[in-house]
N, C-alpha and C positions, 0 to 999 in steps of 0.2 A: 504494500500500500504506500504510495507516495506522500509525503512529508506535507503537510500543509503549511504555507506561506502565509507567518502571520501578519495579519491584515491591520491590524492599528498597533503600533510600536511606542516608548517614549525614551527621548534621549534630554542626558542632563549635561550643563554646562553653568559657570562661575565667572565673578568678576574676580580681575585681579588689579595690583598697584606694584608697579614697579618699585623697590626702596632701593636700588643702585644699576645705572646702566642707559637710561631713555637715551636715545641719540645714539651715545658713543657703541652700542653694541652694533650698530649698522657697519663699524671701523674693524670691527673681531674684539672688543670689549667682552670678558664676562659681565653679565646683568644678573642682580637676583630678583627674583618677584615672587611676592607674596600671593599666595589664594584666600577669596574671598567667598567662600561659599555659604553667606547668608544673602547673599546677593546674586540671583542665580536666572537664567533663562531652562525653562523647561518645553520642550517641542515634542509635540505630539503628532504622529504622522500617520495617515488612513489611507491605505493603496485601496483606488478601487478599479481592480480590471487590468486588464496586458495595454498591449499598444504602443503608441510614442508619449515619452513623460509631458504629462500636464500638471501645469501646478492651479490648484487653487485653495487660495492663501488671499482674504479678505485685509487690507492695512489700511483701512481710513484711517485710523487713530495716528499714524504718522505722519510726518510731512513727508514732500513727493519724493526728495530726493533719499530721503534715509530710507523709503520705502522700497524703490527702485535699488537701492545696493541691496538691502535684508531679501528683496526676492533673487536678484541676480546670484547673490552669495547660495543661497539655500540652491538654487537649480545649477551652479556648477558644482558643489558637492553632490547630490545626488544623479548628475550624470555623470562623475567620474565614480561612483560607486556603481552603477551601473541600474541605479530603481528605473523604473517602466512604469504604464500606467497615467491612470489618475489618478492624484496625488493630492489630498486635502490636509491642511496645517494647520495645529493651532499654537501659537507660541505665547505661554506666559512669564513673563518679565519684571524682576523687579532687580535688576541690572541699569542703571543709570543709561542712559542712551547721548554714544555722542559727546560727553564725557572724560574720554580717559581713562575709563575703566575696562576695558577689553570687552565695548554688549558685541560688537564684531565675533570677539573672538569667542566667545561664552556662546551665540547661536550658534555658531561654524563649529564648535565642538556639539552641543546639542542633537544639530542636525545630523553630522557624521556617524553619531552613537546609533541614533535614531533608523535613518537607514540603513545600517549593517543589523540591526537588528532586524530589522523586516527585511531583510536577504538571507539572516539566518549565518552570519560572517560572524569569526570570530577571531575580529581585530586585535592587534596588541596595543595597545597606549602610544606607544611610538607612529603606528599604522593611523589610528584615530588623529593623533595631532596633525601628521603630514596630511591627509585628506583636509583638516582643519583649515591650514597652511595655505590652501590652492586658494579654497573659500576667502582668506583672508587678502590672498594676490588680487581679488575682484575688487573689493573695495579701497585697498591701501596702494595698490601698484606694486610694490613690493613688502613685503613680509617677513623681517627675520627669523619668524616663528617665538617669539618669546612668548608673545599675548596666549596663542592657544596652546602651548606648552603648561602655563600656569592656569587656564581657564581648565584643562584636563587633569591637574593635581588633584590626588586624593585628598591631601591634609596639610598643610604649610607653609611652605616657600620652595622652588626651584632654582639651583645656581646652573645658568644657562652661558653654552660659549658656541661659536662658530655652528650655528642651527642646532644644537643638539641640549639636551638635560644631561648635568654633567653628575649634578645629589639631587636627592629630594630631601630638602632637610624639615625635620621636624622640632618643631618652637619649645623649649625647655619649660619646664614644670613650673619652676623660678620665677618664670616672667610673668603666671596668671593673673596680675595684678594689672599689668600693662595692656596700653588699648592704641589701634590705630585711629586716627582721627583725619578722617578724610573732610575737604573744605574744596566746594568747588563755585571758583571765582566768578561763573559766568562763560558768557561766550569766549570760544577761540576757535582757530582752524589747524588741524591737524596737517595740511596740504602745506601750507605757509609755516606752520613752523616746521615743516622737515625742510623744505626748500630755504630757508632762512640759514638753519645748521649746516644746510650744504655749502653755501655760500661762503660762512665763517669759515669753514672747514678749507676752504680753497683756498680762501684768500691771507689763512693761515699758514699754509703749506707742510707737506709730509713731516716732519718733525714735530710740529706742535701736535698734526693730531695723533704721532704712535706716542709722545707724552701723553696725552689725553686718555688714549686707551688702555696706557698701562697702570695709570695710577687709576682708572675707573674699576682696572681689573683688580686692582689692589684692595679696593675698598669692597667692592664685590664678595672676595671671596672672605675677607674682615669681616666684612655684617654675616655672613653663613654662619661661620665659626662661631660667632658672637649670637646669633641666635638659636643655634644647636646647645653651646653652653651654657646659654643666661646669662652670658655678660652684657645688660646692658646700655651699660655706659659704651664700650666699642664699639655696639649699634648703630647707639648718637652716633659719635663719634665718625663712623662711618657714612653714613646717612648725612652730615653737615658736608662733609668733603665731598660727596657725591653732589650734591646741589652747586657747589661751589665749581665744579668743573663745570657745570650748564652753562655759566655765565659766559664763557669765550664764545660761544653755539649765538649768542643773540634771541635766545628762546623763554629768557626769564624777564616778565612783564615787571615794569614798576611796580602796580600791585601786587606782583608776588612778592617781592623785597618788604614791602610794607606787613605782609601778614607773617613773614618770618621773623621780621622784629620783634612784632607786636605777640607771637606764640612764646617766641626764647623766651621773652619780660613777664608773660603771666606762667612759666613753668614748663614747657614743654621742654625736652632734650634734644628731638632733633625736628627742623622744619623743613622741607625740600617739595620741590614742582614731583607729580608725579605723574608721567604720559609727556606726550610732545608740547607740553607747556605755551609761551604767551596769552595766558591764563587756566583757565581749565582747571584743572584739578592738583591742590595740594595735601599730601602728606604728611602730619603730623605724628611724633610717638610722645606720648605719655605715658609718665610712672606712675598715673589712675586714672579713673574715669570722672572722680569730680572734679579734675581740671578743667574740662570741656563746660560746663556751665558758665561760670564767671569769664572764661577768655568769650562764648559765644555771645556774650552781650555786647563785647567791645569790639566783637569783627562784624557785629549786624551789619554795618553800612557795605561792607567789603568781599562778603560770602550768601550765596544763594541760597547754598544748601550744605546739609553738612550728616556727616552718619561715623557713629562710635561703634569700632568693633575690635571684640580684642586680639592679642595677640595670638596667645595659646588654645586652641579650637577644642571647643567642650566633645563627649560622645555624640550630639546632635548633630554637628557641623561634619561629619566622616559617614 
C-alpha cells in the first residue's frame, strides 16, 4: 500500500539579533547571533492536488512590497524542494517585520520545514538552513546565511564563519538573571545600509577592512566563550567593541549614539545596532529586567517599540 502524502504540514521558525558581526561577516568575519524563539513565525501548509505549484497565500494585512518578497521567498523555496500542486498558506507571526530581526529569515526556515515535511524528506539542519538561504537570496540579493542559521537554532546563540555554524553555544545557568533588551528606532533600509558599508569599505581599502574582520572575529568568538561560561562582563565587553567597529561602515545613525549613551547612564552593560543599522533595531544587555522600566521612560521620544527577553531560555522556549 502506498505511503500517503501528508496533506496539511506545519513548519516552525525564530527571530534572531545578531550580538557580534552585522556587516563585517559579509568580509569572512565570525558573527554570533542569538535565537529568539519567543518571537517566532509558524506556517502552515495545505497541498491540495498534483499539477504545476500554485500558491495561495491571502497578505492584505501587508504592505505590497513586503508582500510580494514573503510570496516570492515562500515559492522559491518550495520549488527548489520540489512541492506540486495547490498550495494554501497560512502564516502566523509574531516576528517583528522588516525590522532586523530575521521575519525573512524565520518564514524561509518555516517554510523549508514545512515543505519537506509534506514530501515526507528528512532534512538535516544544515539541509533546512541552505534551502533557507536560496529563500533569503530573493529578498536580500545576497545572503551570508547567518539570519536563517540562527532563525533554525534549537536553543541559544550560533558562532557562524564563512556560511557555515561553526558551535551552537548554549547560555550558562549564571546569566538567568540577564535579559536582552531589544529597542527599535523606527524606520531604516536594509538596501542602503549595506550599500553604505560597501562604500566605506572601499573607500577604506583592503587593510582596514581585514583589520575590521579580524578584531570583529575577535570579539565574536569572546562573547561565545563569555556566554557559554557566564562571564558576563566579557559579553559587555564584547558587545561594546563590536558596535564600535560599525562606526567606520557609516551605518550607525545619530540616534543610535544617543540611545547608547542614554542605556550605558541608566545601567545597561552593553548597547550596540543590531541588523544593518541606520536605525532599526538596537541591542541592549542587562544585568535584570527592572532596568528596562525607568530607562523606557527616558527613551519614549526615541524608541517605537521595544521587547525584554532573557538570556538563558527556560524549558518552554526549546
Amino acid at each position: 500500500m502506498a505511503t500517503q502524502v501528508p496533506q496539511v504540514t506545519v513548519g516552525r521558525g525564530h527571530a534572531k539579533a545578531i550580538v557580534v558581526g552585522e556587516h563585517h561577516v559579509m568580509t569572512g568575519a565570525y558573527a554570533l547571533a542569538v535565537a529568539l524563539p519567543r518571537l517566532t513565525t509558524q506556517l502552515t501548509l495545505h497541498r491540495q492536488g498534483n499539477g504545476a505549484l500554485q500558491l495561495h497565500w491571502p497578505l492584505e494585512d501587508l504592505p505590497q512590497t513586503a508582500a510580494d518578497e514573503a510570496r516570492a521567498l515562500v515559492l522559491c523555496i518550495l520549488t527548489a524542494l520540489g512541492v506540486r500542486g495547490r498550495v494554501a498558506i497560512r502564516a502566523d507571526c509574531t516576528v517583528p517585520i522588516g525590522r532586523g530581526l530575521g521575519s525573512s529569515a524565520a518564514l524561509a526556515v518555516a517554510c523549508a520545514r514545512a515543505g519537506a515535511a509534506s514530501l515526507q524528506l528528512n532534512l538535516t539542519s544544515e539541509e533546512i538552513q541552505e534551502i533557507a538561504k536560496q529563500g533569503e537570496h530573493v529578498v536580500h540579493g545576497r545572503s551570508s546565511g547567518l539570519d536563517p542559521a540562527a532563525a533554525a537554532a534549537e536553543r541559544g546563540a550560533v558562532l557562524f564563519h564563512q556560511g557555515k555554524i561553526v558551535e551552537e553555544i548554549t547560555v550558562h545557568p549564571s546569566l538567568a538573571s540577564a535579559h536582552w533588551w531589544l529597542l527599535d528606532l523606527g524606520q531604516r533600509s536594509t538596501r542602503q545600509a549595506i550599500e553604505t558599508a560597501q562604500l566605506h569599505r572601499q573607500q577604506a581599502g583592503p587593510s582596514a577592512v581585514e583589520a575590521w574582520t579580524e578584531e570583529t572575529s575577535n570579539a565574536a568568538r569572546r562573547a561565545a566563550q563569555a556566554m557559554a561560561e557566564g562571564d558576563l562582563a566579557a559579553l559587555a565587553q564584547s558587545m561594546n567593541t563590536a558596535h564600535e567597529l560599525l562606526e567606520p561602515l557609516g551605518v550607525v545613525h545619530p540616534a543610535m549614539r544617543q540611545v547608547v549613551t542614554m542605556c550605558r547612564q541608566g545601567g545597561a552593560l552593553a548597547v550596540k545596532q543590531t541588523g544593518a543599522g541606520l536605525g532599526g533595531m538596537m541591542l541592549a544587555l542587562l544585568p535584570n529586567a527592572a532596568l528596562a522600566s525607568p530607562l523606557s521612560q527616558k527613551l519614549l521620544p526615541l524608541v517605537t517599540h521595544h521587547w525584554l527577553l532573557p538570556l538563558a531560555l527556560s524549558p518552554e522556549d526549546s
